[in-house]
Biopython code that builds the backbone (N, CA, C, O; Angstrom):
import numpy as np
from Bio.PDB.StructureBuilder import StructureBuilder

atoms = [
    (1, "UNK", "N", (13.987, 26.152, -21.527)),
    (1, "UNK", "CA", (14.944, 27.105, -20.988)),
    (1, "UNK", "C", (15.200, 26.775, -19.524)),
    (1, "UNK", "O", (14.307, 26.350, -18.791)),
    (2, "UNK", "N", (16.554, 27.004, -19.095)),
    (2, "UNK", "CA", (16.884, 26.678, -17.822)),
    (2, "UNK", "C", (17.332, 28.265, -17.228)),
    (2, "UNK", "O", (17.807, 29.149, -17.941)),
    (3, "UNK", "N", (17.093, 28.364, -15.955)),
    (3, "UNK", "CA", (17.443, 29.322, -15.350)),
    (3, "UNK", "C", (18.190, 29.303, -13.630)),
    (3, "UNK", "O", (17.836, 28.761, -12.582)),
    (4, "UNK", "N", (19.025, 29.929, -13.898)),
    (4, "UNK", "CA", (19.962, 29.163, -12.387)),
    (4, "UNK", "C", (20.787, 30.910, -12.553)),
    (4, "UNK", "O", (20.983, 31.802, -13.379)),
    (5, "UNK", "N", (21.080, 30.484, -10.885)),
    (5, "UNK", "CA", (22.364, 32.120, -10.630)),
    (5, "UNK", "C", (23.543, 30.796, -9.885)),
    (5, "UNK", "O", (23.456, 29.626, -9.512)),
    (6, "UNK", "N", (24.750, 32.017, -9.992)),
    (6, "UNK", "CA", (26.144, 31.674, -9.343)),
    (6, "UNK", "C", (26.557, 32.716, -8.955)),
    (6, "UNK", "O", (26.480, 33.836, -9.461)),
    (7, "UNK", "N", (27.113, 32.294, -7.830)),
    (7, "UNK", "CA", (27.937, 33.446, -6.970)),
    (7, "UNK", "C", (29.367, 33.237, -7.642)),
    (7, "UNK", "O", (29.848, 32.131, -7.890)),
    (8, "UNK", "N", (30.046, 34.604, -7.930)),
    (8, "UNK", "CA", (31.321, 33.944, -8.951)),
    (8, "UNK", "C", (32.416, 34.612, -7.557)),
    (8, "UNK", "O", (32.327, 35.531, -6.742)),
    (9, "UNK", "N", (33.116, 33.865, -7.787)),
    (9, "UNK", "CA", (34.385, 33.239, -6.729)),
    (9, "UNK", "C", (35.344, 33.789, -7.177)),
    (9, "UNK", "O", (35.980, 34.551, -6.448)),
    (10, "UNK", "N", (35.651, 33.614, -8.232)),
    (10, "UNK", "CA", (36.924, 33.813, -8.606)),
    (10, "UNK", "C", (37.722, 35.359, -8.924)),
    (10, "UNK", "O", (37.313, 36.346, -9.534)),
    (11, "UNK", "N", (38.747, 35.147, -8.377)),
    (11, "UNK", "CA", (39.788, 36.534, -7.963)),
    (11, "UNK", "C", (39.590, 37.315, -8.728)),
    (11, "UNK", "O", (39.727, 36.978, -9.904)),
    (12, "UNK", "N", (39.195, 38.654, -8.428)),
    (12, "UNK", "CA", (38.754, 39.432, -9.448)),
    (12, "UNK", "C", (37.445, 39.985, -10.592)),
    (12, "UNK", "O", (37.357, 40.990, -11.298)),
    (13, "UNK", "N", (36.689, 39.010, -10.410)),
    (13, "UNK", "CA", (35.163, 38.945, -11.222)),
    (13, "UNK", "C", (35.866, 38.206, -12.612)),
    (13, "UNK", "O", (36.984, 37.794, -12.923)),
    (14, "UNK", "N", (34.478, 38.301, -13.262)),
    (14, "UNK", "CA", (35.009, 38.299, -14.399)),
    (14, "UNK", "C", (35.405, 39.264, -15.695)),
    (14, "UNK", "O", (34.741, 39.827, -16.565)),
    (15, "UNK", "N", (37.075, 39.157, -15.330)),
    (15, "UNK", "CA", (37.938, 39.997, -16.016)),
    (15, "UNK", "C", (38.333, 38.999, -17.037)),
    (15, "UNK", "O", (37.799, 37.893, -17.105)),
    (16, "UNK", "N", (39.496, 39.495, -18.017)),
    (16, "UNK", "CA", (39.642, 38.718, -19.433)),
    (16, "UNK", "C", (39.805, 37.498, -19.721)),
    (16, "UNK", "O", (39.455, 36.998, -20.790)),
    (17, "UNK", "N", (40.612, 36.616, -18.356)),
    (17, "UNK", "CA", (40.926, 35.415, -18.596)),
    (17, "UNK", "C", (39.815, 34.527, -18.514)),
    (17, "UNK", "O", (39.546, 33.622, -19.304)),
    (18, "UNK", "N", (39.079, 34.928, -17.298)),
    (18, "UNK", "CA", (38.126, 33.531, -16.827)),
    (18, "UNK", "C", (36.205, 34.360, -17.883)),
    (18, "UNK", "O", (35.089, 33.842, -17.866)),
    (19, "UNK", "N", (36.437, 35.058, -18.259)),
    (19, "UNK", "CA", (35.127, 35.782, -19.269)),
    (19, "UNK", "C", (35.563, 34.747, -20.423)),
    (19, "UNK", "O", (34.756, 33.996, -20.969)),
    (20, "UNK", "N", (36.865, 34.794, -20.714)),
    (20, "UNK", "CA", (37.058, 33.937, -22.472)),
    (20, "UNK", "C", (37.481, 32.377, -21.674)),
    (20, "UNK", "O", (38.208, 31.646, -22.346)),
    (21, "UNK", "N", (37.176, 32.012, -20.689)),
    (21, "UNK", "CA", (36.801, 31.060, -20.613)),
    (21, "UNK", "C", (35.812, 30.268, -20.295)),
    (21, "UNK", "O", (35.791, 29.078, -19.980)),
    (22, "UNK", "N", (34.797, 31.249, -20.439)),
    (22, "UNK", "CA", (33.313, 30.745, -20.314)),
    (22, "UNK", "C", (32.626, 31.331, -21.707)),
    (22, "UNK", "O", (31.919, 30.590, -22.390)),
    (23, "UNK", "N", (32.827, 32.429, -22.007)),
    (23, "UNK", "CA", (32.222, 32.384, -24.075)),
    (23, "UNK", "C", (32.804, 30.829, -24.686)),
    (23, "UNK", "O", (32.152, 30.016, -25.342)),
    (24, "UNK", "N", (34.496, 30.705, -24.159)),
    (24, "UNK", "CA", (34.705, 29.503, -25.113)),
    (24, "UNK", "C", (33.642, 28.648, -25.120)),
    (24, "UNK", "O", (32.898, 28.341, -26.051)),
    (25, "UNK", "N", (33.654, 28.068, -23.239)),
    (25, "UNK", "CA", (33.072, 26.731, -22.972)),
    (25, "UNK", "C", (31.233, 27.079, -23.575)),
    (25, "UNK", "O", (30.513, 26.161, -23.968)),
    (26, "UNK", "N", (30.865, 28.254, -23.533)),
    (26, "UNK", "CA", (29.267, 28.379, -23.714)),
    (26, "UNK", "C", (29.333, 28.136, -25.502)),
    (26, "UNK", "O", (28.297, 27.716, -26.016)),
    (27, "UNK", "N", (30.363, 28.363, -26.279)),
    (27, "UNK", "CA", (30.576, 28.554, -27.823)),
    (27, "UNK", "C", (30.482, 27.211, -27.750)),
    (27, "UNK", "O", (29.478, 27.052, -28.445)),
    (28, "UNK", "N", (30.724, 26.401, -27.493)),
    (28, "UNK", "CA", (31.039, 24.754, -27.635)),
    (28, "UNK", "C", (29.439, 24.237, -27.936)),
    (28, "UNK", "O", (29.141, 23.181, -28.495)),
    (29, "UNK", "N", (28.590, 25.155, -27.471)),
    (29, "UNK", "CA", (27.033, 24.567, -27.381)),
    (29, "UNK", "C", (25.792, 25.444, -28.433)),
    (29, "UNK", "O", (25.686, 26.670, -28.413)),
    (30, "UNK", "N", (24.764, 24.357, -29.476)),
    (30, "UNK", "CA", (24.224, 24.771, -29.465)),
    (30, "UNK", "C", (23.079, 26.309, -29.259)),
    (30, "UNK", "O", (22.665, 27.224, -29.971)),
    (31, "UNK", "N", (22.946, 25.840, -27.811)),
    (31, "UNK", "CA", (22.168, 26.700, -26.928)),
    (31, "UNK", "C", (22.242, 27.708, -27.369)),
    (31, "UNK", "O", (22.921, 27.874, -28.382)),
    (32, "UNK", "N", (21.546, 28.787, -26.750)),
    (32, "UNK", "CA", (22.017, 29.936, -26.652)),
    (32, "UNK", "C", (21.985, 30.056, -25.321)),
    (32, "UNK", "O", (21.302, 29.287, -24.644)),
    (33, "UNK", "N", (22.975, 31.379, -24.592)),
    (33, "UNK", "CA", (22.945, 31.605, -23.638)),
    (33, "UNK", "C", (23.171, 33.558, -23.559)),
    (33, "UNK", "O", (23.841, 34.413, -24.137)),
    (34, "UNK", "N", (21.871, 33.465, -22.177)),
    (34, "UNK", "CA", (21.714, 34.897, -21.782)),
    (34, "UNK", "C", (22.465, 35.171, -20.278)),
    (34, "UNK", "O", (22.225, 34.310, -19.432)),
    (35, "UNK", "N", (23.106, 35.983, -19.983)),
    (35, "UNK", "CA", (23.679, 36.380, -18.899)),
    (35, "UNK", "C", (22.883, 37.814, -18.550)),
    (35, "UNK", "O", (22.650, 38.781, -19.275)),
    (36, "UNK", "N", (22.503, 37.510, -16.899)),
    (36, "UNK", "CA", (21.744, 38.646, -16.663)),
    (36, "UNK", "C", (22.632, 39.197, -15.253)),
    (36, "UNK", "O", (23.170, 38.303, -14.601)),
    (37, "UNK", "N", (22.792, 40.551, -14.792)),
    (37, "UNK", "CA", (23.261, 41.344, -13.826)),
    (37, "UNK", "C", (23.027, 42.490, -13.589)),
    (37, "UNK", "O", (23.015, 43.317, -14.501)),
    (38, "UNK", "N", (22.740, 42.884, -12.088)),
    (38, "UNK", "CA", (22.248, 44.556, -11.956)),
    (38, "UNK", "C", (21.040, 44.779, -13.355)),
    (38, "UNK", "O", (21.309, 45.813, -13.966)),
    (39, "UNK", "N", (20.352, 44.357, -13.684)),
    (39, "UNK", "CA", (19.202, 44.536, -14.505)),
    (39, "UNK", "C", (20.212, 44.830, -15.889)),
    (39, "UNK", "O", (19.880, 45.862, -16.473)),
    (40, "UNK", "N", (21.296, 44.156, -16.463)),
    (40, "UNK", "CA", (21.532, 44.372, -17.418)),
    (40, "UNK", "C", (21.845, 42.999, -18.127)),
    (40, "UNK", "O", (21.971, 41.990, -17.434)),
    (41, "UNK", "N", (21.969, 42.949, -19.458)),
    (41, "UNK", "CA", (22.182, 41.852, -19.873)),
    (41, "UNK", "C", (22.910, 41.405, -20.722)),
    (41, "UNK", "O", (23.329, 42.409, -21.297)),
    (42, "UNK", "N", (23.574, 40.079, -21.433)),
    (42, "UNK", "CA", (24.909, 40.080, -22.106)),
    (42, "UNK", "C", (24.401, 38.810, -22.920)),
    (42, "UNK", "O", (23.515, 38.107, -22.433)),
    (43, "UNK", "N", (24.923, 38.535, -24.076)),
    (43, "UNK", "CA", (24.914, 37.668, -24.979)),
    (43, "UNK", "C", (26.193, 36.758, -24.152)),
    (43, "UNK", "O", (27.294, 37.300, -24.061)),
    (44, "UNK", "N", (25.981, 35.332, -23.550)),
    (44, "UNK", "CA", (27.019, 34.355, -23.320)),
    (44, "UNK", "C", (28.145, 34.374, -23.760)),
    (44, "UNK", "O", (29.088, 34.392, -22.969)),
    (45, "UNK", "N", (28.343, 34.376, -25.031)),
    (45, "UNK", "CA", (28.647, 34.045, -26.300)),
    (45, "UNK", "C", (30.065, 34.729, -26.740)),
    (45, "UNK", "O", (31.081, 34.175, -27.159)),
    (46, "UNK", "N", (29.768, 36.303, -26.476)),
    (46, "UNK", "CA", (30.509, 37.281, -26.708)),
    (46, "UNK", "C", (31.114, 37.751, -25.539)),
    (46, "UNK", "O", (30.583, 37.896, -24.438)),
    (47, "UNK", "N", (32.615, 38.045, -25.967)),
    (47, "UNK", "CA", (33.374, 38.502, -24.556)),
    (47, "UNK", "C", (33.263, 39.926, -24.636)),
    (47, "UNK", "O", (33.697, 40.663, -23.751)),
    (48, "UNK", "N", (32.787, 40.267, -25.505)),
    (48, "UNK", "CA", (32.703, 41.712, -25.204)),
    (48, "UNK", "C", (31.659, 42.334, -24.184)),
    (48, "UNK", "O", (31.719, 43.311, -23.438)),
    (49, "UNK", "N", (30.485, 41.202, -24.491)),
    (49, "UNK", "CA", (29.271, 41.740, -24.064)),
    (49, "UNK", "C", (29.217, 41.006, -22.295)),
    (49, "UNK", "O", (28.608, 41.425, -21.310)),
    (50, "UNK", "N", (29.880, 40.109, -22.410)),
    (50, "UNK", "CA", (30.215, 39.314, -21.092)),
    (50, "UNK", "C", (31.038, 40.361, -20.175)),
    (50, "UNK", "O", (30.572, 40.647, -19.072)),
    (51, "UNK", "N", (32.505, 41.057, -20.699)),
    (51, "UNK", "CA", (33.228, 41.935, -19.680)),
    (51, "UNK", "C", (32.453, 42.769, -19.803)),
    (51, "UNK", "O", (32.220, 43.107, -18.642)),
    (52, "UNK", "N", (31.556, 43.673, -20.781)),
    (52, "UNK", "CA", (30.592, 45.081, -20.364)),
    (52, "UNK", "C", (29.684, 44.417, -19.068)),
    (52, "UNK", "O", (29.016, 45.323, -18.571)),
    (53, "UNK", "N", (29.533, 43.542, -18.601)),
    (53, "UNK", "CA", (28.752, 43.706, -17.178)),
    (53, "UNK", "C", (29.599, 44.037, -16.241)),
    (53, "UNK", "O", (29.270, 45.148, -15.824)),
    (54, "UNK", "N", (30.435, 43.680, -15.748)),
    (54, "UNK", "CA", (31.269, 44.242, -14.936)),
    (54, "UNK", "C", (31.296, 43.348, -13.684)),
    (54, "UNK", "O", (31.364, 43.843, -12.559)),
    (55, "UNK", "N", (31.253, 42.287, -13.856)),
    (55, "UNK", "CA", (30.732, 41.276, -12.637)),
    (55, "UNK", "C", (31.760, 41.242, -12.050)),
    (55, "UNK", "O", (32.778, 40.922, -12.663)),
    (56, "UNK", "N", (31.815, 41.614, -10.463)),
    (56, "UNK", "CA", (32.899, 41.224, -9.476)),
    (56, "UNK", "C", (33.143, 39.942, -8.802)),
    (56, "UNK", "O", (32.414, 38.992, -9.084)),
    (57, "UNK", "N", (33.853, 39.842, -8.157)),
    (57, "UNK", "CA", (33.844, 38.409, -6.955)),
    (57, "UNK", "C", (32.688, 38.770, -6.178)),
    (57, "UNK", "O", (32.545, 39.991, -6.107)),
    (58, "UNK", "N", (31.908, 38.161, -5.635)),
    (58, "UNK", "CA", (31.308, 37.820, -4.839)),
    (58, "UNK", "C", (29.865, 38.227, -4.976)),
    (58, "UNK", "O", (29.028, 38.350, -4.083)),
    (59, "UNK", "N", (29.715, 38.450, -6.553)),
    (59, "UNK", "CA", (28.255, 38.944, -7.077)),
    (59, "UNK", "C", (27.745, 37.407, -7.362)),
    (59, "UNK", "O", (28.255, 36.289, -7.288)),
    (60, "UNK", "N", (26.485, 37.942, -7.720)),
    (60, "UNK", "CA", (25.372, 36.842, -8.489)),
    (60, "UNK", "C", (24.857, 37.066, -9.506)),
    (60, "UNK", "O", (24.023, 37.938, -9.749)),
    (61, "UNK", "N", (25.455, 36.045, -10.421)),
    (61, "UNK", "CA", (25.784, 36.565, -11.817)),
    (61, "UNK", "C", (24.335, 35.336, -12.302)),
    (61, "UNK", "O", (24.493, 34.206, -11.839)),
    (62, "UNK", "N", (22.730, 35.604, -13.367)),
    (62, "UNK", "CA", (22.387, 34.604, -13.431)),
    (62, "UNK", "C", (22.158, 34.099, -14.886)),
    (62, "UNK", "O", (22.202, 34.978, -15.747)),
    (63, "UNK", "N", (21.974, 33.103, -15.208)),
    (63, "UNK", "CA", (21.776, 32.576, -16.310)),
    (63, "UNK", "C", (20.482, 31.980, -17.590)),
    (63, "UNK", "O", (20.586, 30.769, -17.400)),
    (64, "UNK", "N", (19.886, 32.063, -18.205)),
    (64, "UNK", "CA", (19.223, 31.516, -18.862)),
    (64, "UNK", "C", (20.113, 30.791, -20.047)),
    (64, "UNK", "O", (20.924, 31.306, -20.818)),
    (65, "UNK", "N", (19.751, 29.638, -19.947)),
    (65, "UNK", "CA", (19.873, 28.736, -20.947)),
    (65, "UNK", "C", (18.979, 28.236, -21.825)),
    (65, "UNK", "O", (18.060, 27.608, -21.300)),
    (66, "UNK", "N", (18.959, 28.371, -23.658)),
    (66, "UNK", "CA", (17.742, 27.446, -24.112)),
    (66, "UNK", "C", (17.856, 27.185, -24.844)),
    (66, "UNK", "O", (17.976, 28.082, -25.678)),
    (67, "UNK", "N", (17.967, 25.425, -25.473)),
    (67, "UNK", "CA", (18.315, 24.775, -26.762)),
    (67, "UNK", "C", (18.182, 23.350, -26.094)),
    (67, "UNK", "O", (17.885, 23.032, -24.942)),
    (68, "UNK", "N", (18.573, 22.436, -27.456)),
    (68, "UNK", "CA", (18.809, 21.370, -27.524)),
    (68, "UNK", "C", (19.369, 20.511, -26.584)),
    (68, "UNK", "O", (19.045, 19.384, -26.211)),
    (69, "UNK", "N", (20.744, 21.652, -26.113)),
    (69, "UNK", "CA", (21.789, 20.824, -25.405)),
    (69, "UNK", "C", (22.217, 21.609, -24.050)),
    (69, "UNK", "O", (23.378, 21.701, -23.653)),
    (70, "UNK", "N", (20.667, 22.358, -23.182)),
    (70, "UNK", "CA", (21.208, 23.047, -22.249)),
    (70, "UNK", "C", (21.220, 22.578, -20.938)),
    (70, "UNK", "O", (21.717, 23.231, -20.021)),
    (71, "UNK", "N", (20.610, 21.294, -20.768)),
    (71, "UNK", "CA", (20.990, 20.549, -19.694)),
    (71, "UNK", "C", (22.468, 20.571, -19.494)),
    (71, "UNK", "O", (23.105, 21.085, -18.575)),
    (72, "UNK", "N", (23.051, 19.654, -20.947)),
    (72, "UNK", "CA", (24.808, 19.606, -20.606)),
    (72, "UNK", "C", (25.396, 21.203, -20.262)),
    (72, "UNK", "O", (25.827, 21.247, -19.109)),
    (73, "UNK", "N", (25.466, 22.006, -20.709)),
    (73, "UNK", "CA", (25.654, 23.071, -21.170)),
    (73, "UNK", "C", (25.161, 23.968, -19.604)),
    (73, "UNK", "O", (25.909, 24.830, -19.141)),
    (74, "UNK", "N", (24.148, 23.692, -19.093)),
    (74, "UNK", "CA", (24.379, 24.529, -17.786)),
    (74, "UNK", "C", (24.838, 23.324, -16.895)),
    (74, "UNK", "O", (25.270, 23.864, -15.877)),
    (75, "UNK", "N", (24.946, 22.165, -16.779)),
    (75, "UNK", "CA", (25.909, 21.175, -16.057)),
    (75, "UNK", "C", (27.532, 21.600, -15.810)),
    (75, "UNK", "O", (28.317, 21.503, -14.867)),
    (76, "UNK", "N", (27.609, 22.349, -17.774)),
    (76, "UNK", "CA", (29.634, 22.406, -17.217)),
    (76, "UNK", "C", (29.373, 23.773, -17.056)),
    (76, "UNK", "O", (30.442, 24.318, -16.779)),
    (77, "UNK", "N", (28.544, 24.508, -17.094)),
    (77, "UNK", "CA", (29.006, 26.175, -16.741)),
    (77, "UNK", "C", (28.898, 26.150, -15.070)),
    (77, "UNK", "O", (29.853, 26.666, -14.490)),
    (78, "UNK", "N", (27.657, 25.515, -14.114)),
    (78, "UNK", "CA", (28.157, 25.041, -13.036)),
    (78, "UNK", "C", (29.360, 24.368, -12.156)),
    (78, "UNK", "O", (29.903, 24.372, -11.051)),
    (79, "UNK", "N", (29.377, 23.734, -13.578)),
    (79, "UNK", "CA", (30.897, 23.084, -13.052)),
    (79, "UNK", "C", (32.527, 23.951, -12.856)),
    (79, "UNK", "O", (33.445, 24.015, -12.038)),
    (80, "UNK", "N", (32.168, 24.475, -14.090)),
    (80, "UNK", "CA", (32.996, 25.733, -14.069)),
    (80, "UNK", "C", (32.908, 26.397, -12.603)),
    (80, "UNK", "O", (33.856, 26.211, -11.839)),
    (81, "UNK", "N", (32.133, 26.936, -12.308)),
    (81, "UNK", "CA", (32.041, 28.171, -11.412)),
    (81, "UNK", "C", (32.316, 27.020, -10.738)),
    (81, "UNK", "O", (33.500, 26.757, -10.949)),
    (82, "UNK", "N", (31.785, 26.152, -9.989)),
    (82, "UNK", "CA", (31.878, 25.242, -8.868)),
    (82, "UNK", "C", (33.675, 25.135, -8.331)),
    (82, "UNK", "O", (34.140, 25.177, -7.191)),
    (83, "UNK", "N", (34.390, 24.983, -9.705)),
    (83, "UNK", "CA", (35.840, 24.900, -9.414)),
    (83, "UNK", "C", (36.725, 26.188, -9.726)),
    (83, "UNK", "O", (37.914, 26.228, -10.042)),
    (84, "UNK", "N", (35.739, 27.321, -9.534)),
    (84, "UNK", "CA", (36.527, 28.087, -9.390)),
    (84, "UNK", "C", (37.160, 29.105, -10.916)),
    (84, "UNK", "O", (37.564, 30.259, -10.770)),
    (85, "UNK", "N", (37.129, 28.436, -12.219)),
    (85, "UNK", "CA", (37.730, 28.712, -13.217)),
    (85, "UNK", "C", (38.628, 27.590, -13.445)),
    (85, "UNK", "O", (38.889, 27.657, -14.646)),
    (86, "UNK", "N", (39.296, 26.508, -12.900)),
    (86, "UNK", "CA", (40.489, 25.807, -12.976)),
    (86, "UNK", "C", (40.060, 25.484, -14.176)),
    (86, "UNK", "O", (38.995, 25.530, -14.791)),
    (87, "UNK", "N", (41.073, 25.168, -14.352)),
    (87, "UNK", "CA", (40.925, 24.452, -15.836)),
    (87, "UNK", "C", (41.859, 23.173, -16.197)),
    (87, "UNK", "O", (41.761, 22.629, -17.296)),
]
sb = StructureBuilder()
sb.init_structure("model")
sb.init_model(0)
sb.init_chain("A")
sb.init_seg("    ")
for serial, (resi, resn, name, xyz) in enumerate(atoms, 1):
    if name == "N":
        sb.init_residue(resn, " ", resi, " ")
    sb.init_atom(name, np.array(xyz, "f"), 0.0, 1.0, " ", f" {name:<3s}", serial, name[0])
structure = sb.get_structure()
């Protein structure tokens, strides 16, 4: 299992667009992935359970990763946040 935080950047937190674009990119993997915030927690996976945190800009949103393929798998979710959401 890997464990890492990100400060999320992008305009707005994560609201609908850039949430279903991180279930997609986390769906692409094996892994599983846990999203943790304010002591609550979210299945990666699911956008439902991803927008019930309520994560704003400029929080610290953190991660557990654990499988097969979570090296790659927390490589592009870093990468992600790193650029912002672009796509």
């Amino acid at each position: 299992m890997i464990r890492f935080t990100v400060e999320v950047t992008v305009s707005g937190g994560l609201h609908a667009r850039p949430a279903s674009v991180l279930v997609n990119l986390l769906n692409g993997y094996r892994s599983t992935a846990k999203m943790i915030y304010n002591n609550k927690q979210a299945n990666g996976k699911s956008i439902l359970s991803v927008m019930a945190l309520g994560v704003k800009t400029g929080d610290e949103l953190t991660f557990e990763i654990d499988g097969e393929d979570e090296k790659q798998a927390v490589a592009d979710v870093r990468a992600l946040f790193e650029r912002n959401f672009a796509i």
